[in-house]
Each structure stands twice: as structure tokens, then as C-alpha cells.
C-alpha positions in Angstrom: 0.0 0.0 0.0 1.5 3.3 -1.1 -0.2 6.7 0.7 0.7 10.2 -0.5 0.9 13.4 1.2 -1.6 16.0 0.3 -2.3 19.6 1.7 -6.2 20.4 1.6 -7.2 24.1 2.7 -10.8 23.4 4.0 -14.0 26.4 3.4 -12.8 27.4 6.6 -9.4 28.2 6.0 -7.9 24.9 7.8 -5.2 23.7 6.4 -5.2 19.8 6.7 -2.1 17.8 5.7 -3.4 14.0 5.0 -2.0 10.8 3.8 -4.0 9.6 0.6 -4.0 5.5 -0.7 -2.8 5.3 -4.1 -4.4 1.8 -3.9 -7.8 2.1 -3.5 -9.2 4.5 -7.0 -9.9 6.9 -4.9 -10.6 10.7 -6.1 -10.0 13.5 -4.3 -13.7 14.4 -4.0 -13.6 10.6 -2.2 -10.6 11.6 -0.2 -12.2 15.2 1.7 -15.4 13.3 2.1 -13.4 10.3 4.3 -11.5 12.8 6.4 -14.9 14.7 6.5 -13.1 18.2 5.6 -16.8 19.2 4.1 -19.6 18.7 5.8 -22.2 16.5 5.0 -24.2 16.7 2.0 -22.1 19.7 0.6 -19.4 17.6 -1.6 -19.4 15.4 -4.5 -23.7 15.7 -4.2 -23.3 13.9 -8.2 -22.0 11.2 -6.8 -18.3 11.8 -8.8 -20.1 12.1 -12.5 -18.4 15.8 -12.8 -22.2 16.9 -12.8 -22.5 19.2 -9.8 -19.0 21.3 -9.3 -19.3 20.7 -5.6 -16.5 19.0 -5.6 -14.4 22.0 -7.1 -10.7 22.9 -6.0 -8.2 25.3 -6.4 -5.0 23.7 -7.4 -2.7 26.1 -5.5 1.0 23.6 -6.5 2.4 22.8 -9.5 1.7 19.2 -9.3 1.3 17.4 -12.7 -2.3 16.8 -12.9 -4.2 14.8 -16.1 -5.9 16.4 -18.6 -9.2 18.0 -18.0 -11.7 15.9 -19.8 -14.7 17.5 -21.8 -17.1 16.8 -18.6 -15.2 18.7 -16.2 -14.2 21.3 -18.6 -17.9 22.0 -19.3 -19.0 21.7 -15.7 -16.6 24.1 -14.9 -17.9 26.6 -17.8 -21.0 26.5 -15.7 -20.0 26.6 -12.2 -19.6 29.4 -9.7 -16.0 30.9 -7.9 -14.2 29.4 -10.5 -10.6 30.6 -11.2 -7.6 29.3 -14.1 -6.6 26.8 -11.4 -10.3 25.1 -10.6 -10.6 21.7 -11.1 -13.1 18.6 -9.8 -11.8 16.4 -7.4 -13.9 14.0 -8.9 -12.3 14.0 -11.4 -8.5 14.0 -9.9 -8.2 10.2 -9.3 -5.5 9.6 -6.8 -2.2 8.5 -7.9 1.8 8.6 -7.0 2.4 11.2 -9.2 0.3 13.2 -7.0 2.6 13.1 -3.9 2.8 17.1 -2.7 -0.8 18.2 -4.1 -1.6 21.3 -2.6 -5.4 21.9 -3.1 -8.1 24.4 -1.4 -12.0 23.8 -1.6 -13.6 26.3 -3.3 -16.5 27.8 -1.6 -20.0 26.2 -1.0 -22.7 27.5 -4.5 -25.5 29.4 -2.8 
């Protein structure tokens, strides 16, 4: 079992340093939910189908991420609070190459 380090800034401001399974096809929607850095009901409501943009991040290092796909690019065109670096954890499947992520929730869509 391999676990990587990532940095997750919470909607509060928290910063949270957490050990991530590289093992498990896990995405990093699926990660904040397990720690519970979101509260209830407030991430990844989709389900992970890059339908909702609840799930959105700020990538704030400059880890080599995959490709944005033509889901998350067009959820994104759609969403709220969303900045050059936004991207869907849902979408950000958990992998080695991510070791050293830096990410920060984006703020709740009211």
C-alpha cells in the first residue's frame, strides 16, 4: 500500500495535511469526504459524474495533474467561484504522481 501526502485548505481556512491511498481508485472528491473536511451533503452531491461542481478545488501547486476531460471542462464553464486553477476532485483520481498536491476547496454554490 503506497499513501501520498496532500495539503487540503478546507472552506474554513484549515489547512489539513493528509495521507492519501494510491491503492484504492480513490478521487480526491472521495478523499475530503473520508477525512470529512466538508460537511455533510455539501461535496461530491453527483456522486463523482463531474455533474454538480461541488467538488471544485483550487490547485494552489504545480503538481502534474491529467488532462481535464470534456465533462469537467464544461462543468466548470457553468460553475460558480471558478478561477484558471479550478478543477473537480472527482475528477482528480488519486495517484503517485500526486505526492505534494496542494489543493483548497472552493467555496459552498448558494
Amino acid at each position: 500500500m503506497t499513501d501520498i501526502k496532500i495539503k487540503i485548505t478546507d472552506r474554513d481556512g484549515i489547512l489539513h495535511e493528509i495521507d492519501a491511498p494510491t491503492d484504492m481508485n480513490m478521487n480526491l472528491m472521495e478523499v475530503v469526504r473520508s477525512y470529512e473536511l466538508a460537511p455533510e451533503g455539501t461535496i461530491g452531491i453527483c456522486g463523482g459524474m463531474a455533474m454538480c461542481a461541488s467538488c471544485q478545488c483550487y490547485v494552489l501547486s504545480d503538481t502534474a495533474l491529467p488532462e481535464m476531460g470534456d465533462d469537467e471542462e464544461a462543468m466548470l464553464s457553468e460553475a460558480f467561484n471558478v478561477k484558471d486553477n479550478s478543477r473537480l476532485g472527482c475528477q482528480l483520481h488519486i495517484t503517485e504522481d500526486m505526492d505534494g498536491l496542494e489543493v483548497e476547496l472552493a467555496p459552498e454554490e448558494l
